[in-house]
Each structure stands twice: as C-alpha cells, then as structure tokens.
C-alpha positions as CSV (number, residue, x, y, z in Angstrom):
1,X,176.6,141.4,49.4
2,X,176.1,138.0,47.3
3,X,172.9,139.3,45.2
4,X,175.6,142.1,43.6
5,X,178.6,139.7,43.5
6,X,178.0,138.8,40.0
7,X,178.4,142.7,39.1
8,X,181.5,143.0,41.1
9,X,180.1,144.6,44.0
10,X,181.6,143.5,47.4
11,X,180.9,146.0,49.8
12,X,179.7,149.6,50.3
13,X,182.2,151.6,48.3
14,X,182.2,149.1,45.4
15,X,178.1,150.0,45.5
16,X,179.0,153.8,45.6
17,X,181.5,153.8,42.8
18,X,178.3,151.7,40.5
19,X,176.7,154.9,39.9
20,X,173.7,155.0,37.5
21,X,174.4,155.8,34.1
22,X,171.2,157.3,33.2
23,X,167.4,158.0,35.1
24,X,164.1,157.7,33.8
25,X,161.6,160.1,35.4
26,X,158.3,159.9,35.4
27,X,157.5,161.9,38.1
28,X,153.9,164.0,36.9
29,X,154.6,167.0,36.4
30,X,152.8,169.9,38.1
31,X,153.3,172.9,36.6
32,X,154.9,174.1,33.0
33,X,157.9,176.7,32.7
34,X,158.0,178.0,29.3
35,X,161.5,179.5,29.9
36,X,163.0,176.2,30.5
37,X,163.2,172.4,29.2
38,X,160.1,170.5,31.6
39,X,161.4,167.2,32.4
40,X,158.8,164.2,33.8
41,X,155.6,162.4,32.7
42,X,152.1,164.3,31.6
43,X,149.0,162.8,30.6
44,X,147.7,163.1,27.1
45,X,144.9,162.4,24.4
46,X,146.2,162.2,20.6
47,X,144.4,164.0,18.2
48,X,145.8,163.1,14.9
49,X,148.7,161.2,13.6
50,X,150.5,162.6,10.1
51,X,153.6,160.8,8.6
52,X,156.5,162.7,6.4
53,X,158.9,160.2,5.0
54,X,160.6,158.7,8.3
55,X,159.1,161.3,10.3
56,X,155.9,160.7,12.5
57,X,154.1,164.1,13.9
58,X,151.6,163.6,16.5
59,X,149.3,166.4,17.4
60,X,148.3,165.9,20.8
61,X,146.7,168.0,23.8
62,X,147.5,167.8,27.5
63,X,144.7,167.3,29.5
64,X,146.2,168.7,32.6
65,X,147.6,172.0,31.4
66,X,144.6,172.3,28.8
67,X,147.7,172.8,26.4
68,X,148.4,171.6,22.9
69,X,151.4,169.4,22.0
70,X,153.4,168.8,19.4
71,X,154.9,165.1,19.4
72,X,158.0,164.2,16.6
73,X,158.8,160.8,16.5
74,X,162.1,160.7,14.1
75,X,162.4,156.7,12.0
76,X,158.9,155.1,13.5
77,X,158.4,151.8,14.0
78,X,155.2,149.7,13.2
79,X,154.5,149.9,17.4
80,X,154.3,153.5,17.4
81,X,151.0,153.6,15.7
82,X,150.1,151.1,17.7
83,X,150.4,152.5,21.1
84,X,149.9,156.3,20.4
85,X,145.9,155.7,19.3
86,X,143.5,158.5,18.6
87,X,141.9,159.6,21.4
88,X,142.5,157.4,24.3
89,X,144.6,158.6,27.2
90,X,147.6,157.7,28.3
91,X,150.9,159.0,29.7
92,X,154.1,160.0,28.1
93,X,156.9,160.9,29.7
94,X,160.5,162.8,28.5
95,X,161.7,166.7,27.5
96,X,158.5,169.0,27.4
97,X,160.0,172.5,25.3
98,X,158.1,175.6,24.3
99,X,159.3,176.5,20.8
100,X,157.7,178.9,18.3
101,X,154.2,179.4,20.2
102,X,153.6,175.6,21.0
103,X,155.1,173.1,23.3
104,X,157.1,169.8,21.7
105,X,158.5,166.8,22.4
106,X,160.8,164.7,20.3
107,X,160.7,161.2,21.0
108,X,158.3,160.1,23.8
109,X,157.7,157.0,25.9
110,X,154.3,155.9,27.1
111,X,154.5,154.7,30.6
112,X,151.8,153.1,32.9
113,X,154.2,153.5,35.8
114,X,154.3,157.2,36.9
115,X,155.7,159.1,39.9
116,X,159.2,157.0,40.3
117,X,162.3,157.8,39.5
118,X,164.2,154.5,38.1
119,X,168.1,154.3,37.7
120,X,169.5,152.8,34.8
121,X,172.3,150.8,34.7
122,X,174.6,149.3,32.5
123,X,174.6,146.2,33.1
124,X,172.9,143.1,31.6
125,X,173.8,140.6,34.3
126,X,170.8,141.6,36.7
127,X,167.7,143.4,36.0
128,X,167.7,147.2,36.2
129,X,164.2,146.9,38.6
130,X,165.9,144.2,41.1
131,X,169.1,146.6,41.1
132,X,166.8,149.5,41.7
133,X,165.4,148.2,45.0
134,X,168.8,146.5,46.3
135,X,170.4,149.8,45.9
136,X,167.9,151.8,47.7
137,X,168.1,149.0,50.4
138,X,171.8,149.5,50.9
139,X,172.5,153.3,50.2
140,X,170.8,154.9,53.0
141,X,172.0,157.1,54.9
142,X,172.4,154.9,58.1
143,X,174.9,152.9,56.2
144,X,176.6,156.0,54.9
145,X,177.2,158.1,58.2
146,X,178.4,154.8,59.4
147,X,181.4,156.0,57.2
148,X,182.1,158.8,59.0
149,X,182.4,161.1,56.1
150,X,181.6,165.1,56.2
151,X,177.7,165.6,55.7
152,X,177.7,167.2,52.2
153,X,179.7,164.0,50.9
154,X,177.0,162.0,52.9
155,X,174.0,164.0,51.5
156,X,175.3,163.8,47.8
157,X,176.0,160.4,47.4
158,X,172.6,159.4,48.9
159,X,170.7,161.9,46.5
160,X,172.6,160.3,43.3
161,X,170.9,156.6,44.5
162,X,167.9,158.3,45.8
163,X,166.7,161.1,43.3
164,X,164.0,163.5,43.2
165,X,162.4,165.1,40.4
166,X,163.6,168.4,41.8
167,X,166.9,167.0,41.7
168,X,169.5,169.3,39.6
169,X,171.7,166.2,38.5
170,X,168.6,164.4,36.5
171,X,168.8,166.9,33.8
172,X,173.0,166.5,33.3
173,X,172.7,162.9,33.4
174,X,170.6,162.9,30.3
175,X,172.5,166.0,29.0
176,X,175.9,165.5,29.2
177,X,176.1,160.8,30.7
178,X,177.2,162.0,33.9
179,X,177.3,163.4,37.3
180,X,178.2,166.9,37.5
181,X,178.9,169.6,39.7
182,X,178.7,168.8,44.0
183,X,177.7,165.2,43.5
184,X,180.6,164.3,41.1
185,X,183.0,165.4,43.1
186,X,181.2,163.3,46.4
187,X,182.2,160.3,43.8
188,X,185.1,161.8,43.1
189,X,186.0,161.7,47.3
190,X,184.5,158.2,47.7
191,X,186.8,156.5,44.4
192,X,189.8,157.8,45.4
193,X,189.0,158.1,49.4
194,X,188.8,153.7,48.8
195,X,191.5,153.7,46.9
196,X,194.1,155.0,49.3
197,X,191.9,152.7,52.0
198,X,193.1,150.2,49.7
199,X,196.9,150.9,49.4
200,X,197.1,151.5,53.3
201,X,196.2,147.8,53.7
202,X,199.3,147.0,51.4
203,X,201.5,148.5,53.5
204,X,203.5,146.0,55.6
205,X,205.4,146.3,58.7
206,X,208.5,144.1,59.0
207,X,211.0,143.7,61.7
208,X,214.4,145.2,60.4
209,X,217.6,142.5,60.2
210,X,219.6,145.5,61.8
211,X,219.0,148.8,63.7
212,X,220.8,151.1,61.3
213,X,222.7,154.5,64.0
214,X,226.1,155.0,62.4
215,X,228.0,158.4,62.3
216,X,227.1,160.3,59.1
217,X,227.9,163.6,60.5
218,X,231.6,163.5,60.3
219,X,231.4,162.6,56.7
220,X,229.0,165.1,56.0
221,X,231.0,167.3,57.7
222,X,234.3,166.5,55.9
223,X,232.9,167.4,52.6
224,X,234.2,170.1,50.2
225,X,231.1,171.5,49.5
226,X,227.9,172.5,51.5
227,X,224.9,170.6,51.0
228,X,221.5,171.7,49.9
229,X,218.8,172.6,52.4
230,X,216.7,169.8,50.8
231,X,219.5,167.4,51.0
232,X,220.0,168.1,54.6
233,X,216.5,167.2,55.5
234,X,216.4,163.6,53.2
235,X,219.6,162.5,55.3
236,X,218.2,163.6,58.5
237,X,214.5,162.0,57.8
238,X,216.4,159.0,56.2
239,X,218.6,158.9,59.8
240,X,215.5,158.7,61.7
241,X,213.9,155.8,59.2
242,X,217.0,154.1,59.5
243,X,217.3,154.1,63.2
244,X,214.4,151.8,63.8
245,X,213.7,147.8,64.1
246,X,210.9,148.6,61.5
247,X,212.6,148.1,58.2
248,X,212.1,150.9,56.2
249,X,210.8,151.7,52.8
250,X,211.5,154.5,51.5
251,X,211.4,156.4,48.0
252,X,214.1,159.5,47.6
253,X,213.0,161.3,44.7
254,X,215.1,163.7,43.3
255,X,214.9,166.0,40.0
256,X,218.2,165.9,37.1
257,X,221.6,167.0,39.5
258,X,220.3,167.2,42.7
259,X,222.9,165.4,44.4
260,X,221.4,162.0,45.0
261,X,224.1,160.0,45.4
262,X,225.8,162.1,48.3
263,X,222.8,160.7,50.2
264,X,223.7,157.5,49.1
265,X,226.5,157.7,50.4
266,X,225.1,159.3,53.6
267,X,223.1,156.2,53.5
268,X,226.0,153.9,53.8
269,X,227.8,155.9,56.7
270,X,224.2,155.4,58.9
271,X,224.7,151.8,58.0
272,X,228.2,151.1,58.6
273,X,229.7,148.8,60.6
274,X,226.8,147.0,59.1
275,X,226.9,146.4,55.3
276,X,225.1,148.2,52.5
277,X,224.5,147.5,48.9
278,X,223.1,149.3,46.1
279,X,221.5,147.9,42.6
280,X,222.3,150.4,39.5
281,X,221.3,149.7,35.9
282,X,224.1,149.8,34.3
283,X,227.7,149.1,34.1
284,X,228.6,152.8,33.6
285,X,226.0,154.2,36.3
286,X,227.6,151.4,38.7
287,X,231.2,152.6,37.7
288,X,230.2,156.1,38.3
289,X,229.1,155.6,41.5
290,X,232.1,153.6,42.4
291,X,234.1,156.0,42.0
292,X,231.9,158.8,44.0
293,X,232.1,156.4,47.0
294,X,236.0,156.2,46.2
295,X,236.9,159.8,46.4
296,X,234.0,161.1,48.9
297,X,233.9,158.1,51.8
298,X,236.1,157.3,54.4
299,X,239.1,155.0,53.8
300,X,238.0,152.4,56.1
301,X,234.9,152.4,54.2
302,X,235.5,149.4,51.8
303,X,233.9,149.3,48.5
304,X,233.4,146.5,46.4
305,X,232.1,146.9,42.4
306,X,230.1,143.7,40.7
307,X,229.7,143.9,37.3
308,X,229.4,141.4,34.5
309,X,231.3,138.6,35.9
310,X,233.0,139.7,38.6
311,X,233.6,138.5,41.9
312,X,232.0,139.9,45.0
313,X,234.7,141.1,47.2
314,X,234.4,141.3,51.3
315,X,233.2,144.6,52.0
316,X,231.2,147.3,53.8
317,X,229.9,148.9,50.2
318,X,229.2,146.8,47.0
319,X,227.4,148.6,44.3
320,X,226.5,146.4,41.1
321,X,224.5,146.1,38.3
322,X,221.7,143.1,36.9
323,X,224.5,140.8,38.1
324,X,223.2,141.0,41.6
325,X,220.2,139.1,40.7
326,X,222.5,135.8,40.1
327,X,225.3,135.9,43.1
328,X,224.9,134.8,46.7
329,X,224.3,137.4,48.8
330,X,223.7,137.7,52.5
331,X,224.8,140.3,55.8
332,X,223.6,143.3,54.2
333,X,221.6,145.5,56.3
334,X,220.9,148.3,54.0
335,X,219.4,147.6,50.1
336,X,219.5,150.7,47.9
337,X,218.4,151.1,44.0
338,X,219.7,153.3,42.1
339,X,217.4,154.3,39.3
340,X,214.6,152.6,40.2
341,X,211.8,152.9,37.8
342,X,214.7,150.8,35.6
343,X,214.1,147.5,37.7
344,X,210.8,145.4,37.9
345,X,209.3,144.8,41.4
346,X,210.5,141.1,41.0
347,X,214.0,142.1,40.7
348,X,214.2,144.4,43.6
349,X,212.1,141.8,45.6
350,X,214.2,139.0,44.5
351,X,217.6,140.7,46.2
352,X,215.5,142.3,49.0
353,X,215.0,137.9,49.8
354,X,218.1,137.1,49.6
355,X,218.9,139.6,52.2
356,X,216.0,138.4,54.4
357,X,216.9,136.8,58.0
358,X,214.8,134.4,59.6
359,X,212.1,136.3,58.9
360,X,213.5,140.0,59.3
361,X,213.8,142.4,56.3
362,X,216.8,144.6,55.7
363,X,216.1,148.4,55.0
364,X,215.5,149.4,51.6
365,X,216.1,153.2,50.2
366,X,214.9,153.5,46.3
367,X,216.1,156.7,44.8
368,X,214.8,158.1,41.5
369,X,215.6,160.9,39.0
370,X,212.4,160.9,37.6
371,X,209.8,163.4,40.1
372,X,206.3,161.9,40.1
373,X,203.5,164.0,40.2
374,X,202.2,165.5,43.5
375,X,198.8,163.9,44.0
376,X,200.7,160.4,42.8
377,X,202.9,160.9,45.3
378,X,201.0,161.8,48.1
379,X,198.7,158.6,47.0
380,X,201.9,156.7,46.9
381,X,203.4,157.7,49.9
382,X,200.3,155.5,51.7
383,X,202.5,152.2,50.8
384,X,206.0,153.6,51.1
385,X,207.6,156.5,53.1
386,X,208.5,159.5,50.3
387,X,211.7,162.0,50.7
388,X,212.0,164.8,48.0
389,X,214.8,166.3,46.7
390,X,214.3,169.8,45.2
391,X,217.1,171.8,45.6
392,X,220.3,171.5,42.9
393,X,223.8,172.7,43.9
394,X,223.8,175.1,41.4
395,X,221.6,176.6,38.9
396,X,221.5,174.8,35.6
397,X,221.8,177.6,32.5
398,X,220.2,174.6,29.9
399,X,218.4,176.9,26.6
400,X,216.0,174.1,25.4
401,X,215.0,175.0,22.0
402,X,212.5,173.6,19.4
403,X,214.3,173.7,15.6
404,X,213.1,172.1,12.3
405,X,215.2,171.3,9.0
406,X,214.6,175.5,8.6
407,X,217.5,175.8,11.6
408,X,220.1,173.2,10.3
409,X,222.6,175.6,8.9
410,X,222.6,177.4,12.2
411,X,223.0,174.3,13.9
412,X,225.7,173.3,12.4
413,X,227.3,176.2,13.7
414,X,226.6,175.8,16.9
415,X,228.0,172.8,17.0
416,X,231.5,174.0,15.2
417,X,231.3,176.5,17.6
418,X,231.5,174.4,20.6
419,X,233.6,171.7,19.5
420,X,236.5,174.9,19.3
421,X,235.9,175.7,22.9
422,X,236.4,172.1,23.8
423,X,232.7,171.3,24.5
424,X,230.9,168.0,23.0
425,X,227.4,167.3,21.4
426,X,225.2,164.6,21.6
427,X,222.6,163.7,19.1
428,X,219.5,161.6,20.0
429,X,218.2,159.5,17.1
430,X,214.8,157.8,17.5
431,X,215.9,154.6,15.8
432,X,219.3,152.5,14.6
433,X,218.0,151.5,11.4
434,X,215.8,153.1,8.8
435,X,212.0,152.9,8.9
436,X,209.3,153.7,6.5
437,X,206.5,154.6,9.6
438,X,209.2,157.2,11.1
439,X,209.7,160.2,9.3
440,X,212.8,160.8,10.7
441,X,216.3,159.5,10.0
442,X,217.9,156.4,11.8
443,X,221.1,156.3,13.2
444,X,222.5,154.4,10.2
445,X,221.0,156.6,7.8
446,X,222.4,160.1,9.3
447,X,226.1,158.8,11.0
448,X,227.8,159.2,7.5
449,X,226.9,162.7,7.3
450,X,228.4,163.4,10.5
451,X,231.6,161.3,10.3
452,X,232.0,163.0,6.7
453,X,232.2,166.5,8.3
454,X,233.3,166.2,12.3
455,X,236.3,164.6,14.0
456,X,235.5,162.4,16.4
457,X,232.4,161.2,16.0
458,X,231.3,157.9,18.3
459,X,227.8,156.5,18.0
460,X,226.4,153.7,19.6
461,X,223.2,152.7,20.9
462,X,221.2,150.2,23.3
463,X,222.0,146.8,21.9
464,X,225.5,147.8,21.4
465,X,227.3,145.0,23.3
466,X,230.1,148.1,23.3
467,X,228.2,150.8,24.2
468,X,229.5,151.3,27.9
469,X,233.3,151.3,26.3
470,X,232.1,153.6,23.4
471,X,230.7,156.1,25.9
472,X,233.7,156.0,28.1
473,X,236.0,156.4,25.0
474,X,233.9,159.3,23.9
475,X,233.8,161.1,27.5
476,X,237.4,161.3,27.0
477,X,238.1,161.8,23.5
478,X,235.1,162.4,21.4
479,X,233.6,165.7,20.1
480,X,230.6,164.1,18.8
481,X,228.3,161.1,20.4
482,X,225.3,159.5,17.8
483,X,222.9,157.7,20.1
484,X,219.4,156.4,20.7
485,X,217.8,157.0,24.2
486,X,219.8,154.5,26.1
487,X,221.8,157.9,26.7
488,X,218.9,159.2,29.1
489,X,220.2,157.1,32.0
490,X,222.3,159.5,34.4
491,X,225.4,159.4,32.5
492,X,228.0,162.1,34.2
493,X,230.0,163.9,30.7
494,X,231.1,167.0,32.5
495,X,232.0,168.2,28.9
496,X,228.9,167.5,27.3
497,X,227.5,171.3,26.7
498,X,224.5,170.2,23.8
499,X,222.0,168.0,22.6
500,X,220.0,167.6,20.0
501,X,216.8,165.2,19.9
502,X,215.5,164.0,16.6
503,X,211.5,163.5,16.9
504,X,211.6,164.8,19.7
505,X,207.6,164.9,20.0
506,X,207.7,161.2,19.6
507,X,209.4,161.2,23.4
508,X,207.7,161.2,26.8
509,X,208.4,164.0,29.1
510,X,210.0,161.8,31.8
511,X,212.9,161.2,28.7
512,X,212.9,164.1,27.4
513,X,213.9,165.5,30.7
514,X,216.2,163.2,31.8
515,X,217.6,163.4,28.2
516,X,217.8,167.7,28.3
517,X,219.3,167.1,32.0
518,X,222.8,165.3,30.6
519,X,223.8,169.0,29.7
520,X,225.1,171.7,32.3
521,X,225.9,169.3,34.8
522,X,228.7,171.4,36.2
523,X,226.5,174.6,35.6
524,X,228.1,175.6,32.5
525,X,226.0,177.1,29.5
526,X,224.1,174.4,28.1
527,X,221.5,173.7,25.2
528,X,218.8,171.3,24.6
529,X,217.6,170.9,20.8
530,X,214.3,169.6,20.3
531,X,214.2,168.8,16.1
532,X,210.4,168.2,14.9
533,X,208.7,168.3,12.0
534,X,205.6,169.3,13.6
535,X,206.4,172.7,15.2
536,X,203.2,173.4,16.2
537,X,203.0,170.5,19.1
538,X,201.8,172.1,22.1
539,X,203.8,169.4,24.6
540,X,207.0,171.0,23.5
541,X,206.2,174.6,23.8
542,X,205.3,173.5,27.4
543,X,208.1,171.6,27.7
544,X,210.2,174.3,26.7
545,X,209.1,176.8,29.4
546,X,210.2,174.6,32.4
547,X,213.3,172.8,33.0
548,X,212.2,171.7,36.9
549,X,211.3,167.8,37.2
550,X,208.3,168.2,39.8
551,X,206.9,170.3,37.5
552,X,207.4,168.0,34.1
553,X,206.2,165.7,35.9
554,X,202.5,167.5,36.2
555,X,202.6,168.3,32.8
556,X,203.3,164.8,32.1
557,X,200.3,164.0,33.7
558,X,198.3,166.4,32.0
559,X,199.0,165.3,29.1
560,X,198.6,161.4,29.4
561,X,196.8,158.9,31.6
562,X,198.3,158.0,35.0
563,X,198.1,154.5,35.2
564,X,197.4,152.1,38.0
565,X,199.1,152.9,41.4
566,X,197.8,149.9,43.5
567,X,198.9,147.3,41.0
568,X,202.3,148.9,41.0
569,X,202.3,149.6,37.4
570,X,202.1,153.4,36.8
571,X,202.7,153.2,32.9
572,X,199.5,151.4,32.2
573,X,196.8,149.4,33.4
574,X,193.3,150.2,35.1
575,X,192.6,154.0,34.8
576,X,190.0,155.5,37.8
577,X,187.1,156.1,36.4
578,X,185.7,159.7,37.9
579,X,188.9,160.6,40.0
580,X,191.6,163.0,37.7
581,X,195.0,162.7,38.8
582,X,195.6,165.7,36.8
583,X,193.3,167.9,38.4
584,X,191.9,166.7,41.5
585,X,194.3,167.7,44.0
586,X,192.3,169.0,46.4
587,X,190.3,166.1,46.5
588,X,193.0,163.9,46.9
589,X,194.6,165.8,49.9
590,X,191.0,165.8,51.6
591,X,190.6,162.3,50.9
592,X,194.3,161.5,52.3
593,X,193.4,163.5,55.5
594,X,190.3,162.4,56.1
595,X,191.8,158.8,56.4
596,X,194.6,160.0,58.8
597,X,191.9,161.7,60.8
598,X,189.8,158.9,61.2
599,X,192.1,156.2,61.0
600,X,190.9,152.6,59.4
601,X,188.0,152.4,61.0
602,X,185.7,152.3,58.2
603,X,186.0,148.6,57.5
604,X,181.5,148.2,56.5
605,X,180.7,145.9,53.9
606,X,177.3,145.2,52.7
C-alpha cells in the first residue's frame, strides 16, 4: 500500500480503478493474417533507407515470414538513421498491415525486450517498469475472489492488468484510449460497486430524541378528498420510519402537484403530542403552508409561523423560513425541509443541532419537488432512506410550446384571450437589467411594453425586497406578472393559466419544470411557452414531449454531467470516470445488489 501512496492508491479498488492507459506489445508474432491489422514484434534486416522531404521509407524484409516490408517513418529524427542500419538485425515492434500487395508499417519501435506485454501509465510520479511489477503483484486473482465478486467481473479485471497478446482489448486500447466491450463494463462494476461501498460507510445511525406513534389515520380520514395511491404508501412507510428510536432520514421526493404537503402534514399528526417543525425558503412558501396546516389539521393542532422577525410562539407546529437558523430552538421531535435542494447541508445541520439532546437526534423528513434521476437515487438512497411520490390528484392539461419572435402576434392573443376569461400570465425574463452577452430582453427593457398595452401588470424579481407583497398583490389582483426565475419556487396562483419563458434554452430542466409546473395547478387548461431564438435546440423538443418530473429528470442527466454524490454536491464537483449515470443502470442496480447480498464484508486493502 505505501509504494502506490504517492499515486493515490490506498487499497485494492483504488488499484483497480488505475487502469492502464495504453500497452506496448511485443509479443513475437507467429503467424501473419493478411485480412487483418498484425499486432506485436517481428524481426527484421533493412535493406535500404530513401528520404522524401519529412518522410523516411525503409525497405525492409522479415526474416521470419521470408516477407518484404515496407517501413514509413513520417518527420524523422537524426536517431532514426541511426538505429534502423543497413543490414543488421534487429526487432521492431507495432501495426503489421497488408496493403496494395506488400505489408507496411508506419511508425516503428526497435525493441531488445520481446515477448512482454508492458502497461503504460500516466503517470510520472513512479516508473512505468516498477508500476508494472507492483501491479501484477497485487492484482491476482487470489486477491480478487477475495472480493467476492461474480467470475466474469473476476476474470476481466485480472486480464486488463495481466494481458495476453491474444487479448481482444490490446487492439481498442491503441484504437480508440480505452477499455471496451466486457472488460469496461467489469470497471464499470468495480467504480461504482466502491463507490456505493463508500456512501454506506457515511450512513450513520443515531438514537432518536423521541419515538414518533401518533394517530394520522383520523386526519387522513377526515379529509375531503381521497389520497393518491402513492401518497398512501409515503405516509405509511414514513409511519413505520417514524415509529423507531433510530432517527430517521429520509428524502420524499415528489414531482410538480403531487400533494407533498398533505404528507407534511401527515408527518406532524405521527409526531404530535410531540412537536414538529418545518424549514421552507421563503416567506410566501412558509405562508402557504401555514395556511394548509390552518384549514386541513386538527384544531388542537397549534401552529406557529416565524418569519422575518417574528416571534416563536408555543406550539405543536412552527413552519418558518432562513429565520430559523438565528432563534433558539429546542423540544422538537420532528425536523422537516421544505424544498430542500434550496438549503445548504450547513443550514439544515445547523437546526438539526439545535434540536439535538444529549446526544440523541430528532427525525428529519426532507421533501423535494425536484425528482432525481433513478440510478442517482438508488445510489443515494445508500446514505438516506428515499420515498417517491408519483401520482398527482389530477391530471395536469399543461400545452408546452416552443415560439420565436415569428409567434408574437399570436401570442398576444392568447394572452388577451385569457385575461377576458379571468385567467393570468406570467412571463419569465432571463435578466432585470439589459446585457450586451444575452440576446434577449431584460426585465427593464421589455416591462414598458407590457404596462403600455395590459392592465395590471406587476413585475418583480429576486432582489426585490417587495417581491413576496408584489406576488401576493398580483395573486389577487393582477392579470399580468414580469419576473425572473425566483418564480420557480412552488408558488400556489390557482389563476395562473400561462407562462411564457424568455431564453428558455438558457434554463436547466430542473427550472424549466418547476417553472412549466406553476400552471394548471387546479387542473384547468394550461400553457407553457418556451421563447428561443434557436428553434432548432434539441433539449426543448425533448422537453416538450414530457411533462413528468422522474422523467425530466433522466433527460436532465442525459444531457449534462451528474456531479458528485458522495461529497454531497450534485451540481458539480468530481465526475466518475468510466461509470455513466446516464446509462448505466443496470450496472448500478447489480452493483447495489451485489452489496446488499454480500453485506460489507469486503473491507481488503493492499
């Protein structure tokens, strides 16, 4: 383990994940195969040397194959004549081809060490002979089956470290600078088989401040609507979580108006007599949800709202905002986030501290509009406990379509249209001020326009001190809302029936989404206006076709990298280097099940 420290290599799989990014062979070669490129070492005699310009041709004849050679040697240096001399034998090895009657070779090394195989890697902290032998010492197959993994993993991975000059992989090393076919996806299995290894040590067990076994059937029961089926089983599996001295921690992820916050509230009832509280990101979210837990829970259910600079009241619910961060709090048994890609780690773990006793953590529930991708989540779900929400209460009839300056007219329309059947718009501007790298208008540059021919036009937009007041004002007066992307956030406008987004192929899908999903949100008609000036993006045209999270959330992925799950940073940071989040799956699942199967036992390190 110490002679590879200096490359980063710590233990077996760090060893296994340092594959070679090239091979020399010099294997002789026994027999020639006109029909294909020969690869290895042969021995040879030069018969004469010509030079065109920066080309050197070599006419040479193989002594074991009684064969004549061609040999091209493109930009020659003053050592080539030197070591290719006239008559003397010697041994060259690289891509032996039989073109127009005659075999060739461009490019040629003369070795005096035939019959190995070397790796090459790339590195320049140890030399590639040393790192030859200590990887041959340590990648044998005793030390891999002492990882338990299935045989054709086993086999692979020992072939890459141990080649052959039969070996299929040599060839697609040098042809395409990398592994290929069975033996990529062995190091495929082994990258991200660690790597979950790795997050399944991060998962901690603490002892919970409360067992959590309150009544949430009654109020379930004394709803006015039925719940979904999928809703159903995240209150059920979150009742079981709950009712534990393991604090739990647990992710509900649920797409655009799936009903999230009736498990919330679900959440609370399973809590109570003991308190719960719940972190949203903003002052109108909080409000929102104040009032949900008003009208829907219990009347002996107390609930208290902290915003801004108010003061936390005694009781059995508090929902506030950032605020949270800066009071006392204590005696809550339950910690729920609202929204929770919107909050750093530190923040949540700075409350979850606070609510700490002697030792003993409370239960913490984060719930999310934006759906993650499968394979993330199934890696994700070896650190935290995952609950999905699929199912909406009713369908959403959303017609997302992508305009350019060609549709404005018909736009306009539209949005006279609506505005007479009591209906409002929102429009999404990419920036507040005017730029000269966007070619799109700002807020300030296209608000006049609007004002001059609409009624009732609000705009604000993220550091708008106002903005929470403007949106409330709006929600009940306004026809028209100007806006930056601040607007994403699940805002409830049961009015709001369109939305236009300017640039919209400047957006992620996660926004765009969340943006498109602010319309229809009591199943009326609704439409979604993507404005470009580049019609021909292919993200939108996908975008388009789908308006279900789970399944943004793979094109989202397919489209850009995934980020860095174990350092809890999905939006950036440390990409894998053979695994695909996009399209390894499979391997994934194996990989996840393999582990469960065996449990932690493989724990070798060189």
């Amino acid at each position: 383990m110490n002679r590879l420290a200096k490359i980063g290599i710590n233990n077996l799989f760090d060893a296994i994940l340092y594959t070679p990014k090239s091979y020399t062979n010099t294997i002789l070669i026994n027999s020639l195969n006109k029909s294909i490129i020969n690869e290895g070492a042969v021995r040879i005699t030069i018969n004469s040397k010509t030079k065109f310009g920066k080309t050197l041709k070599l006419q040479a004849y193989m002594l074991d194959f009684q064969e004549s050679l061609e040999i091209t040697i493109f930009n020659p240096k003053p050592y080539h004549s030197k070591i290719f001399i006239q008559d003397k034998e010697c041994y060259i090895f690289g891509k032996f081809e039989y073109k127009y009657g005659i075999w060739s070779i461009i490019q040629p090394k003369i070795t005096t060490n035939i019959n190995k195989i070397t790796m090459n890697f790339n590195t320049t902290k140890m030399q590639n002979n040393n790192l030859n032998q200590i990887f041959r010492e340590i990648i044998t197959k005793e030390n891999l089956n002492n990882l338990h993994l299935d045989t054709n993993t086993t086999e692979s991975i020992f072939t890459i470290f141990n080649p052959e000059s039969n070996m299929d992989y040599l060839h697609g090393f040098n042809k395409h600078n990398g592994l290929f076919g069975k033996y990529l996806e062995a190091i495929k299995f082994i990258e991200i088989y660690y790597y979950i290894r790795s997050l399944r040590k991060k998962r901690y067990h603490f002892e919970a401040t409360s067992i959590l076994n309150g009544d949430h059937k009654a109020f379930v029961d004394s709803l006015p609507f039925s719940l979904t089926n999928d809703q159903e089983k995240c209150i059920n599996y979150l009742s079981n979580k709950l009712n534990s001295n393991i604090a739990t921690r647990c992710v509900v992820m649920g797409d655009v108006g799936c009903g999230k916050t009736i498990v919330i509230l679900a959440c609370v009832m399973m809590a109570y007599p003991k308190k719960s509280i719940l972190l949203a990101p903003t002052t109108i979210l909080a409000s929102q949800l104040y009032n949900e837990a008003v009208k829907f829970l219990p009347q002996h259910i107390s609930v208290g709202l902290a915003i801004k600079d108010n003061k936390i009241v005694e009781c059995d619910f508090l929902i506030g905002t950032h605020s949270l961060l800066y009071k006392q709090l204590s005696s809550f048994s339950l910690f729920m986030t609202d929204e929770q890609h919107r909050f750093g780690t530190n923040q949540r773990l700075a409350i979850e501290k606070m609510l700490e006793i002697e030792g003993k953590k409370p239960h913490t529930i984060q719930f999310s509009a934006t759906p993650i991708p499968r394979t993330m989540a199934l890696i994700e779900s070896n650190i935290v406990d995952f609950c999905t929400i699929k199912d909406i209460p009713f369908k959403k009839d959303i017609k997302c379509q992508i305009i350019t300056k060609n549709h404005f007219s018909t736009l306009i329309e539209h949005i006279k249209n609506e505005i007479k059947n009591n209906m409002q718009i929102a429009i999404i501007y990419p920036l507040v001020e005017q730029s000269d790298t966007i070619a799109y208008q700002s807020i300030e540059e296209g608000l006049p326009f609007w004002q001059k021919n609409f009624d009732n036009v609000y705009s604000t937009h993220g550091k708008d001190k106002d903005k929470e007041d403007i949106i409330n004002r709006f929600k009940e007066n306004g026809d028209i809302l100007i806006a930056t992307t601040l607007f994403e956030v699940g805002i409830s406008l049961p009015r709001l029936s369109t939305i236009i987004i300017v640039g919209a192929e400047r957006l992620g899908f996660a926004t765009l989404h969340q943006l498109r999903g602010r319309v229809s949100r009591n199943g009326a008609k609704g439409y979604c206006f993507l404005y470009t000036n580049d019609i021909k993006k292919e993200r939108l045209n996908d975008f388009i076709k789908t308006t279900n999270g789970f399944e943004i959330a793979e094109l989202d992925l397919k489209y850009r990298n995934s980020g860095d799950i174990l350092k809890g940073v999905r939006q950036s940071g440390m990409q894998f280097k053979y695994f695909d989040m996009a399209t390894d799956k499979e391997i994934a699942q194996k990989a996840n099940d393999t582990i469960t199967a065996k449990g932690d036992q493989n724990e070798n390190s060189i």
